[in-house]
Backbone as CSV, one residue per row, in Angstrom:
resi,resn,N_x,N_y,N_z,CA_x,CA_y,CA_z,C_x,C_y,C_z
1,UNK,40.369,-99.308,69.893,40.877,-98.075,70.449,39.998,-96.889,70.033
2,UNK,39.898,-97.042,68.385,38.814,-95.476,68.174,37.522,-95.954,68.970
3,UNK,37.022,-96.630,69.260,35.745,-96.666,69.678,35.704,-96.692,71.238
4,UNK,36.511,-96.208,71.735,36.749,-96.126,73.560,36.877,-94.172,73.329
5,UNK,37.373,-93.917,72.260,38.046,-92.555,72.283,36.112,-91.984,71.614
6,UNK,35.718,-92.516,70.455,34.459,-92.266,70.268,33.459,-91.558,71.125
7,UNK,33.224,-93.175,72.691,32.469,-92.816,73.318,32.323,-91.972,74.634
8,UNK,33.740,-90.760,74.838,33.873,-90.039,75.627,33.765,-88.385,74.556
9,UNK,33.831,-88.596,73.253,33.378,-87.338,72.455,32.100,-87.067,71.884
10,UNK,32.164,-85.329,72.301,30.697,-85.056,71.523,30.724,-84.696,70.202
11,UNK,29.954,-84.420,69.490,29.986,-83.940,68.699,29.541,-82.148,68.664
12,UNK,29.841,-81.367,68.181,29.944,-79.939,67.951,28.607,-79.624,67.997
13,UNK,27.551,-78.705,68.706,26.401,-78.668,68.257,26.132,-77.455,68.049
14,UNK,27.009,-76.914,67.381,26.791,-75.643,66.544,26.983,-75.661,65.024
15,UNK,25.712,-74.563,64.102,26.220,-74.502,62.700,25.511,-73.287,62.459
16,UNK,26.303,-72.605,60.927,25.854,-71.731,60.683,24.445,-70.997,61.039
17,UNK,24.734,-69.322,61.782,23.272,-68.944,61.653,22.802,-69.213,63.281
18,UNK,23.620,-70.535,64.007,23.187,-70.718,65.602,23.799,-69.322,66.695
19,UNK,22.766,-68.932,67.179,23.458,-67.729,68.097,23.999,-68.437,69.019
20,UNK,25.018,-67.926,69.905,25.759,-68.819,71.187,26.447,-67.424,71.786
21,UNK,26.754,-67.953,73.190,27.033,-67.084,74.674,28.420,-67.615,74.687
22,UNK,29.693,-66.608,74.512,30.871,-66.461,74.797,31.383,-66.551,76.230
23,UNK,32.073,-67.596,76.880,32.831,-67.907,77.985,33.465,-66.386,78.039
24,UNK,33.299,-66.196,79.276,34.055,-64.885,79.316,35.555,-64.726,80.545
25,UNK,35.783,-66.092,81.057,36.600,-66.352,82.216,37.950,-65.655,81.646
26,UNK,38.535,-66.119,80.615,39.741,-65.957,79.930,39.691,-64.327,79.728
27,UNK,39.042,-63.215,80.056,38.983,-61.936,79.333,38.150,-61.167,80.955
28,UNK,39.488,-59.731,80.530,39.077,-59.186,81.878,37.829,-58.000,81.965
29,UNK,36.874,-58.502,83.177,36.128,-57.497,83.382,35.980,-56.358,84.538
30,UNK,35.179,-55.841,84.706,34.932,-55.000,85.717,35.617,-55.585,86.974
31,UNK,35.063,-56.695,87.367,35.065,-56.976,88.349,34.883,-58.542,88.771
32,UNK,35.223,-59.268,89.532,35.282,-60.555,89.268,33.997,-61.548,89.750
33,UNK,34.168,-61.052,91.331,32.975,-61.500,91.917,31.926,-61.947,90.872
34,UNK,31.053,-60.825,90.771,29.626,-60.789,90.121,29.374,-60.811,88.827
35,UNK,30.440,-61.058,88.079,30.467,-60.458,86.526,29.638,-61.987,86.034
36,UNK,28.739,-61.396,84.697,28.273,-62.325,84.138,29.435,-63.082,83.809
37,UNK,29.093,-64.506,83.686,29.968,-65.782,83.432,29.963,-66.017,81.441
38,UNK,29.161,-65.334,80.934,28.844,-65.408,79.461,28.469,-63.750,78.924
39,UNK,29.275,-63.511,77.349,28.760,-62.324,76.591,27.754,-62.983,75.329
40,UNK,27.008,-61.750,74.957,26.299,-62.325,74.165,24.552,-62.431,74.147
41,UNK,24.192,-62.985,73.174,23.957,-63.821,72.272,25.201,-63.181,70.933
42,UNK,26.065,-63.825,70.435,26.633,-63.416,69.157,26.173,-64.810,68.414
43,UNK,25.917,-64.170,66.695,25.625,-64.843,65.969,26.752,-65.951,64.868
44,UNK,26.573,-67.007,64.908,27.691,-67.743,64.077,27.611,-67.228,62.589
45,UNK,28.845,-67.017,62.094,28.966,-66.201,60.892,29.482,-67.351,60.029
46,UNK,30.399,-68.052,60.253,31.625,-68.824,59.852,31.569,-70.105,60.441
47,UNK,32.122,-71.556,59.647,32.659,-72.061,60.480,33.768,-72.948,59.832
48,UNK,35.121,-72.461,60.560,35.999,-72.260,59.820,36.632,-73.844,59.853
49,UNK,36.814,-74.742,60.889,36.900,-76.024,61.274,35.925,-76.425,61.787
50,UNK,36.194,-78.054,62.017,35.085,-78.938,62.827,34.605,-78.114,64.250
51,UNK,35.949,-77.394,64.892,35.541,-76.824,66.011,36.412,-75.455,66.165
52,UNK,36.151,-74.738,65.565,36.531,-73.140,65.012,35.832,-72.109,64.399
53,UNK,34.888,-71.405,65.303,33.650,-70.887,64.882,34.260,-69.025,64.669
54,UNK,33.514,-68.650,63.274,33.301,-66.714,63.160,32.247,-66.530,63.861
55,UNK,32.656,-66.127,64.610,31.051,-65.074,65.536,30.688,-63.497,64.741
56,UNK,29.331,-63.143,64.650,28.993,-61.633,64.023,29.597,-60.627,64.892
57,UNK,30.516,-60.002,65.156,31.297,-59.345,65.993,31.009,-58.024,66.083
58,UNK,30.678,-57.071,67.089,30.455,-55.616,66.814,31.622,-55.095,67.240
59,UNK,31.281,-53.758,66.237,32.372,-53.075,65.883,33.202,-52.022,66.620
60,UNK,32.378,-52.071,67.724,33.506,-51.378,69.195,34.227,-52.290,69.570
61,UNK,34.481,-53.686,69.239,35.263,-54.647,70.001,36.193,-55.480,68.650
62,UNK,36.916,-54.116,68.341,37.710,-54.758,67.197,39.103,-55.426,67.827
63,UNK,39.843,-54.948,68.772,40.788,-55.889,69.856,40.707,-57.364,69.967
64,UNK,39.381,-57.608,69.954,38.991,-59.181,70.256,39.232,-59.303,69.166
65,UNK,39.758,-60.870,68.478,39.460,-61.545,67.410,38.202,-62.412,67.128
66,UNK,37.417,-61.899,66.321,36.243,-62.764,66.745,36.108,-64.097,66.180
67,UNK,37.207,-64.618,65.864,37.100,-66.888,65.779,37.929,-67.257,67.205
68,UNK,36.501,-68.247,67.788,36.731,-68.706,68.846,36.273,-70.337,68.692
69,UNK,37.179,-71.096,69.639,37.186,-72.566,69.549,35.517,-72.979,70.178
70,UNK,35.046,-74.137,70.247,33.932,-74.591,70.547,33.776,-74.228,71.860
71,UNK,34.997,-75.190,72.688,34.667,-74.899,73.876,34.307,-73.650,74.803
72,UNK,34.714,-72.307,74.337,34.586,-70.956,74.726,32.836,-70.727,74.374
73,UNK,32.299,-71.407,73.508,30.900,-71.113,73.089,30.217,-71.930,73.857
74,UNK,28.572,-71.198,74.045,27.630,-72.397,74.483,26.355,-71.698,73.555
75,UNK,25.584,-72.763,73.187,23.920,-72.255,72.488,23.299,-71.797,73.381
76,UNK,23.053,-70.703,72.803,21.698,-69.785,73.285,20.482,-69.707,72.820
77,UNK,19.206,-70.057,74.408,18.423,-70.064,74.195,17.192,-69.168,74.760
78,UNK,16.709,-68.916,73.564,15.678,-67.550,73.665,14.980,-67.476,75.005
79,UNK,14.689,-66.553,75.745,13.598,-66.568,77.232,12.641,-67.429,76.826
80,UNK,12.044,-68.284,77.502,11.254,-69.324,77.481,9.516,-68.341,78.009
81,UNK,9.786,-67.220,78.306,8.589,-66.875,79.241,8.182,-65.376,78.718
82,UNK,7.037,-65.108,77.698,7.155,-64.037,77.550,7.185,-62.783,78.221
83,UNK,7.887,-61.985,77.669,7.802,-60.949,78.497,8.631,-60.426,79.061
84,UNK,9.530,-61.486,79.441,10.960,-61.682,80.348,11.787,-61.023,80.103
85,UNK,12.330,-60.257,80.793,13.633,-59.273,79.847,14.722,-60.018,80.890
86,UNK,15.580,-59.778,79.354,17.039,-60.005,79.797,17.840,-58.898,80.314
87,UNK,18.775,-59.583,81.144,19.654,-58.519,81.882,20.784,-57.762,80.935
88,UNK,20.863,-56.709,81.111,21.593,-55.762,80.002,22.799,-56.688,80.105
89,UNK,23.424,-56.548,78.882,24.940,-56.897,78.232,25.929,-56.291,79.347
90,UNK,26.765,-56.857,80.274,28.298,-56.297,80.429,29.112,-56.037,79.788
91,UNK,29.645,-54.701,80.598,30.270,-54.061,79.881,32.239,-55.006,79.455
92,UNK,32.384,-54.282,78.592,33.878,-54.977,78.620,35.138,-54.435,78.532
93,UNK,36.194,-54.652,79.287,37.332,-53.740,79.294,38.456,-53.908,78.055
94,UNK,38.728,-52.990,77.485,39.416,-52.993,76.595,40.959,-51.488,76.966
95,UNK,41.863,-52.358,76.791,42.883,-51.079,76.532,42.744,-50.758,78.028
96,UNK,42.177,-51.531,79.064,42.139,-50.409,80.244,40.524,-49.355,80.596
97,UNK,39.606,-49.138,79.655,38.901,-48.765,79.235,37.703,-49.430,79.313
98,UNK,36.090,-48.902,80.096,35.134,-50.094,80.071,34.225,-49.623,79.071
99,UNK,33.703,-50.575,78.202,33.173,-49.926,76.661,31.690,-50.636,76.689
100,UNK,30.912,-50.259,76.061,29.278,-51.045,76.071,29.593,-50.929,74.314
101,UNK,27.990,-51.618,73.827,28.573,-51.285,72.151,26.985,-51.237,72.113
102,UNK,27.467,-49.937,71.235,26.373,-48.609,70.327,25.205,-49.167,69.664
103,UNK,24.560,-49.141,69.881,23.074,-50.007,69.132,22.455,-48.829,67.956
104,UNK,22.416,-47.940,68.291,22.272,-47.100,67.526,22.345,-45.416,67.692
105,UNK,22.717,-44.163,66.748,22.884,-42.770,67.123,21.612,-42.295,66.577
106,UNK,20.794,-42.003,67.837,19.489,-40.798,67.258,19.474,-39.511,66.792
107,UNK,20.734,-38.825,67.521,20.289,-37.490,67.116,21.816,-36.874,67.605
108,UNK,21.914,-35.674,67.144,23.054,-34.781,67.454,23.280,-33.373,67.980
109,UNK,24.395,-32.638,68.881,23.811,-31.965,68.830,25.329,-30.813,69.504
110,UNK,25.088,-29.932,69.064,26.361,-28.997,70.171,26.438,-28.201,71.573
111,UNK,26.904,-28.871,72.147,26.854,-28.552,74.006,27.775,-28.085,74.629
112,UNK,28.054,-26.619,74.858,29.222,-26.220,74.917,30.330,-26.379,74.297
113,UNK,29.933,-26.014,73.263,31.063,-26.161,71.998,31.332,-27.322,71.842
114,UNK,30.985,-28.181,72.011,31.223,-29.519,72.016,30.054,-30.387,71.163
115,UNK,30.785,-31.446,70.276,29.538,-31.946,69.454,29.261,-33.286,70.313
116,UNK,28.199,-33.769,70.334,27.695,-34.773,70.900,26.679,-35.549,70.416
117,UNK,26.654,-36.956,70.211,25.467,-38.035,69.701,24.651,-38.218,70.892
118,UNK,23.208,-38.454,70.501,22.580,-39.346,71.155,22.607,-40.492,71.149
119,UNK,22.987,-41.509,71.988,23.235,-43.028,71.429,22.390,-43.845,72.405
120,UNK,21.935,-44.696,71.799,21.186,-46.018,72.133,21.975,-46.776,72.507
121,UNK,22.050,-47.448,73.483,23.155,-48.300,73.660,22.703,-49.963,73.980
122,UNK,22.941,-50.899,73.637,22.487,-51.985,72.678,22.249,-53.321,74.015
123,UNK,20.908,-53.507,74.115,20.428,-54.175,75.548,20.273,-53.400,76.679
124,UNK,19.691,-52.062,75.991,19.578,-51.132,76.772,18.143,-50.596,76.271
125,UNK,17.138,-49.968,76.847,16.221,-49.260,76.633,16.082,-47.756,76.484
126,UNK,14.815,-47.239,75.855,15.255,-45.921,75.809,15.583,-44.691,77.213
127,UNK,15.276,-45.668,78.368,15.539,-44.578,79.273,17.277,-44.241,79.453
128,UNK,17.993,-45.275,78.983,19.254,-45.338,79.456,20.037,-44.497,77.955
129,UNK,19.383,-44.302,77.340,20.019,-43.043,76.093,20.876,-42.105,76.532
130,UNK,22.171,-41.571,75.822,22.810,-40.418,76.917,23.553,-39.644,75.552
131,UNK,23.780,-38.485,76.128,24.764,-38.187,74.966,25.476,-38.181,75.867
132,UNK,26.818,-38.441,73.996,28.252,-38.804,74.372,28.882,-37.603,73.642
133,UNK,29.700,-37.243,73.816,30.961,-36.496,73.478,31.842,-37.455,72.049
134,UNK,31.872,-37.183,70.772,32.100,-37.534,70.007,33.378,-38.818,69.993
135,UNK,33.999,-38.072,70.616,35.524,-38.910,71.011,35.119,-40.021,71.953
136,UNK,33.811,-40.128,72.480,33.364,-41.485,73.401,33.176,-42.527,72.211
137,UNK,33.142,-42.515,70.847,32.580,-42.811,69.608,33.271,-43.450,68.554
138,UNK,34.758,-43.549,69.271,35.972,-43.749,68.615,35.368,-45.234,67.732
139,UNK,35.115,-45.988,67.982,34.572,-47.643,67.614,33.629,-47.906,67.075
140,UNK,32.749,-46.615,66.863,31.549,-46.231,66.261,31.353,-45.700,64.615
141,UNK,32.228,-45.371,64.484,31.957,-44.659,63.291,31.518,-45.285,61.883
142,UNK,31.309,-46.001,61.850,30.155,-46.856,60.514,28.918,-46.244,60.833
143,UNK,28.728,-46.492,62.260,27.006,-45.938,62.672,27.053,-44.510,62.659
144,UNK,28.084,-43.464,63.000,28.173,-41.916,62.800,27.950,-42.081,61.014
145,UNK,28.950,-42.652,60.128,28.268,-42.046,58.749,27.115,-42.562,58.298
146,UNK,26.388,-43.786,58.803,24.762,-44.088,58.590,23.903,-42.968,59.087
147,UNK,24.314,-42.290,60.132,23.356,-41.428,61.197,23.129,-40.204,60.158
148,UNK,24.660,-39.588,59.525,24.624,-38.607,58.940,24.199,-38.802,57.347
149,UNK,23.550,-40.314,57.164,23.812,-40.426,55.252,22.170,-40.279,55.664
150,UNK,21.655,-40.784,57.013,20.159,-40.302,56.675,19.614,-39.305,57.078
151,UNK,20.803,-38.169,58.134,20.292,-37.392,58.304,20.747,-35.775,58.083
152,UNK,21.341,-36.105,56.524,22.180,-34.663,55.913,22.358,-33.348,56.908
153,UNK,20.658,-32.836,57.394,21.229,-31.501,57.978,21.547,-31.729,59.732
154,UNK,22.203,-32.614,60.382,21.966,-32.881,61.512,23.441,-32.389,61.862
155,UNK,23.536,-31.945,63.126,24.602,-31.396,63.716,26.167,-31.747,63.529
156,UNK,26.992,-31.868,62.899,28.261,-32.287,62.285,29.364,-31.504,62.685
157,UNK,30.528,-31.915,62.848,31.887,-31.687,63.373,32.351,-30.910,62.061
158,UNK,33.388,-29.591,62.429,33.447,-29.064,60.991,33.956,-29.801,60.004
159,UNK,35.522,-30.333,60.813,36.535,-31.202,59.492,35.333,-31.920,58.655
160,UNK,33.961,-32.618,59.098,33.577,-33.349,57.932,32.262,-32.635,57.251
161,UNK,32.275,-31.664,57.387,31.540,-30.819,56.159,31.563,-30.921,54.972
């Protein structure tokens, strides 16, 4: 009997450190039609069972839980062709809300009374940089106090003076 059940199972071919592309069917996006079928590359952090993986999770997408079963994962593999760019990351809806996640804040600045980051936004290049309005930033803020620990005199909101 185990050996009939054996030869219809695989074995897991993920382990620590393997990046892999998140099934995205189960989780709503933009739009259905056209939406990429996978998020990602996320990196394996954990692995918590035989088939119960921690993914490196960013930190605008704290809603998601990031341990997901095998089957939701697949290995990812690097462009085979140099040069090749990959197609930017989709975006993902949260709360109602469509969110990208922050790669990094360049610079700051006040725009009609209003404070605003420059942000990089992550599988994105520098043409697609924009400022945001602070409150776009809500999911961000580890990278707002890195921005400001290296850049003391840079444009700041009063409360954190």
């Amino acid at each position: 009997m185990k050996w009939y059940y054996d030869q219809g199972v695989q074995k897991v071919p993920f382990k620590v450190g393997d990046k892999v592309l998140l099934d995205l069917r189960d989780y709503q996006t933009t739009g259905r039609k056209l939406n990429a079928r996978y998020a990602g590359p996320f990196k394996i952090v954990e692995k918590l069972s035989p088939v119960t993986f921690k993914l490196e999770w960013p930190a605008r997408m704290t809603r998601i839980h990031p341990v997901f079963h095998a089957s939701k994962l697949m290995l990812y593999h690097d462009p085979q062709i140099p040069g090749q760019k990959v197609a930017p990351p989709e975006s993902v809806i949260i709360d109602g809300h469509e969110e990208f996640e922050v790669e990094a804040i360049l610079d700051s600045r006040r725009y009609r009374r209003q404070l605003q980051y420059l942000v990089r936004w992550k599988g994105y290049g520098p043409e697609d940089d924009s400022w945001e309005p602070v409150q776009n930033l809500a999911n961000s803020q580890e990278l707002l106090k890195e921005f400001h620990k290296a850049h003391p005199y840079a444009v700041r909101s009063l409360s954190e003076s």
